[in-house]
N, C-alpha and C positions, 0 to 999 in steps of 0.2 A: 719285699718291697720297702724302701725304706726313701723317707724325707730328704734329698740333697740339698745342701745352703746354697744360698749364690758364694759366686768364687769371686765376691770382692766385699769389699765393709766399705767404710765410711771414716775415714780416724777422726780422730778428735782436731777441730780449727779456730783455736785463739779458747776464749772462756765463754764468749757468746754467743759463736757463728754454726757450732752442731750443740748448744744446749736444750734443746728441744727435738733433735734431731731424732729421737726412735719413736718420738709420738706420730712425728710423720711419717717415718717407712717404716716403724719394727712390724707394723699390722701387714706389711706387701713379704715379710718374711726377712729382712734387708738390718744386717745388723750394723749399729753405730756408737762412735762414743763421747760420752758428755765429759765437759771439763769441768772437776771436783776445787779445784783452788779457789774460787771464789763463790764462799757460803755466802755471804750477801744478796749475790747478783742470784744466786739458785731458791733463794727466800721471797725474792720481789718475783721472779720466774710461777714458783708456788703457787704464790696468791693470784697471778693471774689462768693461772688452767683451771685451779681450785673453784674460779669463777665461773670460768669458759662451761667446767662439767660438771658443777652441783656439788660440788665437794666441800665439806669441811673443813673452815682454814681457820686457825688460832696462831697468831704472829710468833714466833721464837723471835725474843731478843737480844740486842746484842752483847748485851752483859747476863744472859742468862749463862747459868753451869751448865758447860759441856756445850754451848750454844752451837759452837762450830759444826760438830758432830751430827748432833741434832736437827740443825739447819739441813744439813747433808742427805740424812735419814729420810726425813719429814718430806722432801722434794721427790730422790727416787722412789718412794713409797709412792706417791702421788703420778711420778710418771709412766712407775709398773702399774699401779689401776688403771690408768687410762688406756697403757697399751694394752690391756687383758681386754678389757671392755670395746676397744674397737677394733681389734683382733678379733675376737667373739664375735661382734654382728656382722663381719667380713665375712667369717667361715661359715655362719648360718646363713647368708645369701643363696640365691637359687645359683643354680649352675645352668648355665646356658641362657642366661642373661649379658647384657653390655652392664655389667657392675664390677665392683672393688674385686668381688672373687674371681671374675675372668682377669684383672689386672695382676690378681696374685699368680696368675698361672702365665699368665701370658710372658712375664718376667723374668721367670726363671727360666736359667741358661739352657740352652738345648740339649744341653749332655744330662739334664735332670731325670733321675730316674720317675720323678713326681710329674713332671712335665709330658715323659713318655707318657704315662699311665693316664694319667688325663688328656693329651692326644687321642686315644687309644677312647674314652669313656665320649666324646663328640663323635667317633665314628658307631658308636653301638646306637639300636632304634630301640626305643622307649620296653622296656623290659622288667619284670624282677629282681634280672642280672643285672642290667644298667643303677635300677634302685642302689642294691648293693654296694657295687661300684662305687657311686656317689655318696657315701656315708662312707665308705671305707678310705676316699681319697680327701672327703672333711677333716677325718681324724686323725691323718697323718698333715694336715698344716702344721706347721709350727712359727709362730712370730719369731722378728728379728731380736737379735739380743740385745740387751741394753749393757751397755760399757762403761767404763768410768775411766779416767784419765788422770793420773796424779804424777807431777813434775818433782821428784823425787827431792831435790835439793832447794823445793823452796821450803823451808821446815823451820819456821820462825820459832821459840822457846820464847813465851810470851811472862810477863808478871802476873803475879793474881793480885786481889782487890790489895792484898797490903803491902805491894812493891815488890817481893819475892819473888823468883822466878820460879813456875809452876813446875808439875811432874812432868817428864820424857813425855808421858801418857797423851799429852795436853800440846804438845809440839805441833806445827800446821799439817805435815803429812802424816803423821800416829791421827790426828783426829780427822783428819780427811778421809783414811783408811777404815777406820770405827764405825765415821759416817756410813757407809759400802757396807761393810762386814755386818752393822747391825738393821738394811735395811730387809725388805722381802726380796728384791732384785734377786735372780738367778743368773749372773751375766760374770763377768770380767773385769778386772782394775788392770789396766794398761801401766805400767811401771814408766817413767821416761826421763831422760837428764841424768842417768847415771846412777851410780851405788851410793846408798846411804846405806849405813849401819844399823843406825837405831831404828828406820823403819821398818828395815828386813829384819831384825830381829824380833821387832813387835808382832809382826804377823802369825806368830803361832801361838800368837791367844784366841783366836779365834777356831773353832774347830771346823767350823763349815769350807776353809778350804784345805781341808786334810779328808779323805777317801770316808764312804758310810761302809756299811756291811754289804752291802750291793757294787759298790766298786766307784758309787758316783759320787762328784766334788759337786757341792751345794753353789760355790763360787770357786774363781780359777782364777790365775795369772796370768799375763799378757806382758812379758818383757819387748821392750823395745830395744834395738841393739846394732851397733854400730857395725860390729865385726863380730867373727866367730869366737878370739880369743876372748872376748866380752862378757860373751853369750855361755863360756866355759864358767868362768872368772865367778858374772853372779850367780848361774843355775850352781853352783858346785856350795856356794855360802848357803844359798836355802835348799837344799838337796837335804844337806848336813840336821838341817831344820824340819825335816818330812815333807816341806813346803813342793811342791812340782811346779813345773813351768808348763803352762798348757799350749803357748805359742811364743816362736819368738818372733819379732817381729822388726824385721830388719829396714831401716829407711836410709835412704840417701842423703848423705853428709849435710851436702849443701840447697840440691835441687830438691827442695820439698817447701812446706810453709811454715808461719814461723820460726821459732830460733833454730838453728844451723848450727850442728855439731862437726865437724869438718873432721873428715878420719886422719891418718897421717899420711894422706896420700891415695890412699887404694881405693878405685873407682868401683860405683855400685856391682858392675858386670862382674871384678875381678872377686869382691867380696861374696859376691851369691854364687862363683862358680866352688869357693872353698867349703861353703854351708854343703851345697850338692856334694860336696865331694866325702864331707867328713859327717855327715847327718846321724848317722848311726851312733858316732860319740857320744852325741846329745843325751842321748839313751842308757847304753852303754855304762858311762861316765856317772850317770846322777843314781840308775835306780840302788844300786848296793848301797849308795847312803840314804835312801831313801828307806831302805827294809833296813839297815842298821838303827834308823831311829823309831821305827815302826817298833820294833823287837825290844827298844829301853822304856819303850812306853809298854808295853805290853798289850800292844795292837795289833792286830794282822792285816800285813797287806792283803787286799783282795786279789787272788789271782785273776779273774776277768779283767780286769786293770791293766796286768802286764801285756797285755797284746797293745795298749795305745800307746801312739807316738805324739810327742809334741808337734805341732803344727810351726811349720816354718813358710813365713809370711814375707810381703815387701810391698813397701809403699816409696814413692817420692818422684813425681816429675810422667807418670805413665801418659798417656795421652792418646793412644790408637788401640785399636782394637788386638796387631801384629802387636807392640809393644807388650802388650797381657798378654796373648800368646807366649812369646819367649820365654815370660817371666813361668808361667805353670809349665810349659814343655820341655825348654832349655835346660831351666834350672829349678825342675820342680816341685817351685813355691807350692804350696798348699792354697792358697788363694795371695790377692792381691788387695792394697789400699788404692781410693780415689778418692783422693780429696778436695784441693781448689777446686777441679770442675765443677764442683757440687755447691760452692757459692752460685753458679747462673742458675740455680735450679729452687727457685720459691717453695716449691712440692716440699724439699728435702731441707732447707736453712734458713734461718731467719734475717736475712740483710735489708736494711733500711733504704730507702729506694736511690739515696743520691749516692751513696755508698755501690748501690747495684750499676748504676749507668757507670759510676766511675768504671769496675771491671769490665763491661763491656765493652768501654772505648781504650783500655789499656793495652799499649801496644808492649814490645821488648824491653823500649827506654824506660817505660814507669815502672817498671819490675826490678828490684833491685835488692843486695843487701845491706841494710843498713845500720847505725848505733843506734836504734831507738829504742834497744831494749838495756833497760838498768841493771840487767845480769850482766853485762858485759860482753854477752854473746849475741853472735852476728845474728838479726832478726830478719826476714826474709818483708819486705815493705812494697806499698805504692805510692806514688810519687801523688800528692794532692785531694790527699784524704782530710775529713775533716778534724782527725788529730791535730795534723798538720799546718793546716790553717791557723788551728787554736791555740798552737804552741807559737807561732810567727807573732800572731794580735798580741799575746801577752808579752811577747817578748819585746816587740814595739814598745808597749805602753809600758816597760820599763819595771814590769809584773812576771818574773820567766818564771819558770816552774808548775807547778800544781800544790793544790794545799793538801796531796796525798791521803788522803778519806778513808783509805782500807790498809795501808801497809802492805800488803803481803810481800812486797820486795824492798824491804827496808835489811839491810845490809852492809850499808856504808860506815865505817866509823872515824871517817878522813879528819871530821871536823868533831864530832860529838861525840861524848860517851855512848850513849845510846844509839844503837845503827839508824839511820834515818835512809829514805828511797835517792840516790840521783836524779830521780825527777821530780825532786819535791820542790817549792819553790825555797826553804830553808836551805836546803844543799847549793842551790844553782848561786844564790846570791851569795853564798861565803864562797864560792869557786870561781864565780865571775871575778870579785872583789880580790884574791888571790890572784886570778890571770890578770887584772888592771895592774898590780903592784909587783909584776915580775918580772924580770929585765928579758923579758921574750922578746922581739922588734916586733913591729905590726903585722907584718905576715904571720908571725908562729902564733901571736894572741888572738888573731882573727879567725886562723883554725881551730886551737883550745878553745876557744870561745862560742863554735858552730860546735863543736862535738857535746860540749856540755848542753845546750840549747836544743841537741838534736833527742832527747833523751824525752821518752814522754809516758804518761802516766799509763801504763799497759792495764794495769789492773782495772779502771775504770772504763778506761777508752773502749778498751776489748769488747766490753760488752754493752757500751751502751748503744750498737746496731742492732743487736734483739731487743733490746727494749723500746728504741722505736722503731722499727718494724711490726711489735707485738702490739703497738698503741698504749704503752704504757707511762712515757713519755713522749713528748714532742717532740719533734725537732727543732736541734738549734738546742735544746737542754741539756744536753751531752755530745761530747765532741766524740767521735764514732773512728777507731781505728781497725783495721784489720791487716791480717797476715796472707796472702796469696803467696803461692807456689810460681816460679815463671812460667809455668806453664801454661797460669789462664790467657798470656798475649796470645793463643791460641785458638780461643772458644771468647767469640765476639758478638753473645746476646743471651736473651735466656731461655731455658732449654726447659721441658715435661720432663717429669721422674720418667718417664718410659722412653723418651726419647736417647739419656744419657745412659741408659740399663742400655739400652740397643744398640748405642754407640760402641759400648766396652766388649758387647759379647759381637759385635760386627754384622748385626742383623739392619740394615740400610744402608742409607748414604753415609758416610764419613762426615763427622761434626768439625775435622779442621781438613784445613786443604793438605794437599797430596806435599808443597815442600815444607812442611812443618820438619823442622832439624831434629832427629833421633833426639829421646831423653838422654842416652850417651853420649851423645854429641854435648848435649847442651849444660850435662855434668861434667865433663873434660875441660867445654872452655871458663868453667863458672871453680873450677880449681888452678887454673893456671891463672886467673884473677885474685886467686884468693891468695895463692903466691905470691904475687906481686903484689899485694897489698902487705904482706907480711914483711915482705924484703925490705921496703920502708921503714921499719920500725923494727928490724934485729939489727945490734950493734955486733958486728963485726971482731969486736974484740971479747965477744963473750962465746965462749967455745961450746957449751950447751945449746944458746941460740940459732948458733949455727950449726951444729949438728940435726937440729931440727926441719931446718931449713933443707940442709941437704939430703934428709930422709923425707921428707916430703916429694923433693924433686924426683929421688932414685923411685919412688913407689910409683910418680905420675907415669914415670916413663915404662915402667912396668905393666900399669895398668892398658897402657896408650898403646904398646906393643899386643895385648891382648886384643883391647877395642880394634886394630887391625885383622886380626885374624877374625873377629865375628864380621867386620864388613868385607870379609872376602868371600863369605860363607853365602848358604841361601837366608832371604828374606824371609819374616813369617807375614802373610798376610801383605797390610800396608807401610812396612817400616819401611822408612828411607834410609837407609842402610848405606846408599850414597853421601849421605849428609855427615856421615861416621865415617866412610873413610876419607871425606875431606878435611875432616874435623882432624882427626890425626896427624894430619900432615901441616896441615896451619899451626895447631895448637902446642906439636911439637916445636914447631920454628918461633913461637912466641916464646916457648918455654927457654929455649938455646939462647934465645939471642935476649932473656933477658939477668941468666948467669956471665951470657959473654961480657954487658954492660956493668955487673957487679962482681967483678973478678975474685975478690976477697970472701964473697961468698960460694964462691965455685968450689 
């Protein structure tokens, strides 16, 4: 008899909105992940649980050695106590009580083989054997995992005290990773935003994510990944390195939250049918360099080992209980991500209350992708957040920008030696100042002039909804942004931890209505926009640019061809499966008719 996890997590949302997130479900068994980029905001985080539990807090500074690191350490130290500790008096509760430990069981998915077994221990009458029983199904609890989250390419190479730029060592993701690797946590670092070099090669200073003598990894890896060619690409660099990939963990281009990777085309459905199909490589492919590097170190793999496969995952846009169906049966995912819904859920995230009504009354329109993020990449937004607000008053009072606090996306070098953030209020005013004095006409400077202004302080804003939420600040102290998936225009209030557990595994009523548009559907037409947004701004006479364009289109229509043959199939559950193949057949005539109006890029 052995422990089944739930077949879904939690990913990580924005820097604020699951920073606390396994204190609240890792005790219900419910794994999640926290976002490592902003030591800051996880130090102010600290000191307040530190409070909340009787914990010893001593501030790390910001100009302390290795602070970043440290910060990092010092916080999940602090969130693995907590969740041991209330984990702990969860699974010492009575059984056959209305308490946490009936909530722990009641949650897990009906396919549990832990769920059986405890089924199974409510129908036995008070016995020796039932004794048993009950102590033997305490000891198989297991809490949810604690995660981390590191955005691979934001990896600043900062000065030390005497102007000099410090060691690789000392980089934002080398130390974010240190952070992780040197805490107690036994969880995952979620890799995201692509190949970086120098952080994959860092990772094999640490030993605890390379095999014990027993066969177990102390800590694992969590790639995230666009496509399978991807997923080859980096498992095969740290393969090389003894490094293993313990999931990979595939998300949806466009439809998901926050920033928005956009594949070249190829729709979630068509990408998860090639994982299903080529899974084996995964394996295949990595372990011989895997025991090649085992064997120059003069280690030995554990055979017990070789029987595990990496775990292939998917998250972005799910929404019904059928849609999680397909994703495990279809194409079977190993488990599945939920995310934005899990903003309506107070149990589970920390969102600030005006922040919370806003999601609840968000309809399609306010769901959008938009410039607000200073990487340059499309950010998945709501329309009348109080980022937003905050960035319009300043920009009125003739004040745009922000006075940038943290840096962590300071990148630009347009104007400055030194990279400085596009949303700093230094950038906006020598860019503004440059759109005044260019012979744009009033329309093109009105637009350069929205796109710069649209640009807002991620690093701050992200998180200041946990802090007030937490009571840590006020409101109105900090301007409060977040990242939703389009998918919350769907789930319009807020919802029990158990209520949305029930929703994903299809135990009730259905939390959104019956014509809620396929997540396929609403990935196809959130590409054929993204198309068109791009058409706009490829010159026609650059031959690269348009080659991209046109392999974007051939891939849609590839995909789109597919998406028809699954809405001709059966339905799992409650998919509107309808909604896809009308989707198809609009999305195609958008697509046609908007090369027929661009001939040149035909």
């Amino acid at each position: 008899m052995t422990t089944l996890a739930h077949t879904f997590h939690i990913p990580v949302m924005g820097t604020g909105h699951s920073i606390d997130t396994p204190i609240r479900v890792a005790p219900f068994g419910i794994d999640s992940v926290i976002s490592i980029v902003d030591d800051l905001l996880v130090e102010r985080i600290r000191k307040y649980y530190a409070g909340e539990y009787g914990l010893p807090f001593e501030s790390i500074p910001r100009s302390a050695e290795d602070g970043r690191a440290k910060r990092i350490t010092a916080y999940l130290n602090t969130v693995d106590e907590i969740v041991r500790h209330k984990f702990e008096t969860l699974r010492n509760e009575p059984f056959f009580s209305e308490n946490d430990k009936a909530k722990y069981f009641e949650m897990l998915p009906d396919s549990s083989t832990l769920k059986n077994a405890w089924e199974q221990l409510k129908a036995m009458a008070p016995s020796v054997d039932r004794e048993a029983m009950e102590q033997k199904l305490s000891a198989m609890m297991r809490p949810g995992a604690i995660d981390v989250n590191i955005m691979t390419k934001l990896d600043r190479l900062l000065n030390g005290s005497g102007g000099q730029p410090m060691s690789a060592e000392f980089s934002d993701a080398n130390a974010a990773f240190r952070g992780f690797a040197m805490s107690t946590v036994r969880g995952s670092v979620v890799l995201s935003a692509g190949f970086n070099p120098r952080l994959f090669g860092y990772m094999g200073e640490f030993r605890d994510f390379y095999r014990d003598a027993a066969g177990d990894l102390k800590k694992k890896i969590i790639l995230k990944v666009s496509d399978f060619r991807s997923a080859l690409i980096q498992g095969k660099f740290l393969a090389k390195k003894g490094i293993e990939i313990s999931e990979f963990r595939i998300e949806s281009g466009l439809n998901c939250g926050g920033h928005a990777f956009a594949s070249d085309g190829q729709l979630l459905p068509y990408i998860l049918r090639e994982f299903h199909e080529k899974k084996e490589q995964l394996t295949s492919t990595f372990q011989p360099l895997i025991d090649s590097f085992y064997d120059s170190m003069g280690w030995e793999y554990p055979e017990p080992a070789r029987s595990e496969q990496p775990l292939v995952t998917v998250q972005g846009g799910i929404g019904t209980p059928g849609e999680n169906e397909r994703m495990l049966k279809e194409y079977g995912m190993d488990r599945t991500g939920w995310g934005t819904p899990f903003l309506l859920v107070p149990e589970a995230t920390p969102v600030d209350a005006p922040t919370l009504e806003l999601l609840k009354k968000a309809g399609e329109e306010d769901l959008y992708l938009s410039g607000a993020s200073p990487l340059g990449v499309p950010f998945n937004n709501i329309r009348g957040s109080g980022s937003q607000e905050w960035m319009k008053e300043q920009a009125a009072k003739g004040k745009p920008g922000s006075k940038c606090p943290k840096g962590f996306l300071q990148f630009n070098t347009e104007f400055t030696e030194d990279p400085i953030c596009t949303a700093s209020a230094e950038y906006q005013v020598l860019k503004l100042a440059e759109i005044d004095r260019s012979g744009l006409d009033e329309a093109e400077r009105h637009k350069s002039r929205g796109e710069v202004l649209e640009k807002a302080c991620l690093c701050s804003h992200l998180g200041n909804g946990s802090l007030i939420a937490l009571g840590i600040i006020e409101e109105g102290r900090g301007p409060q942004a977040i990242c939703p998936g389009p998918n919350l225009a769907w789930f319009d209030r807020t919802y029990s931890l158990r209520e949305m557990v029930d929703h994903i595994y299809g135990r009730g009523p259905s939390l959104v209505p019956a014509h809620r548009p396929h997540m396929f559907a609403k990935e196809m037409s959130m590409y054929v926009d993204y198309i068109a947004q791009q058409m706009t701004i490829t010159d026609p006479d650059d031959p690269k640019a348009v080659k991209r364009i046109r392999t974007l289109r051939d891939n849609l229509i590839e995909s789109m061809d597919y998406c028809a043959e699954i809405a001709a199939g059966k339905a799992y559950g409650d998919e509107n499966l309808a909604s896809l193949a009308e989707a198809v057949k609009t999305e195609r005539a958008r697509l046609d008719a908007l090369f027929a109006s661009e001939s040149e890029l035909a």
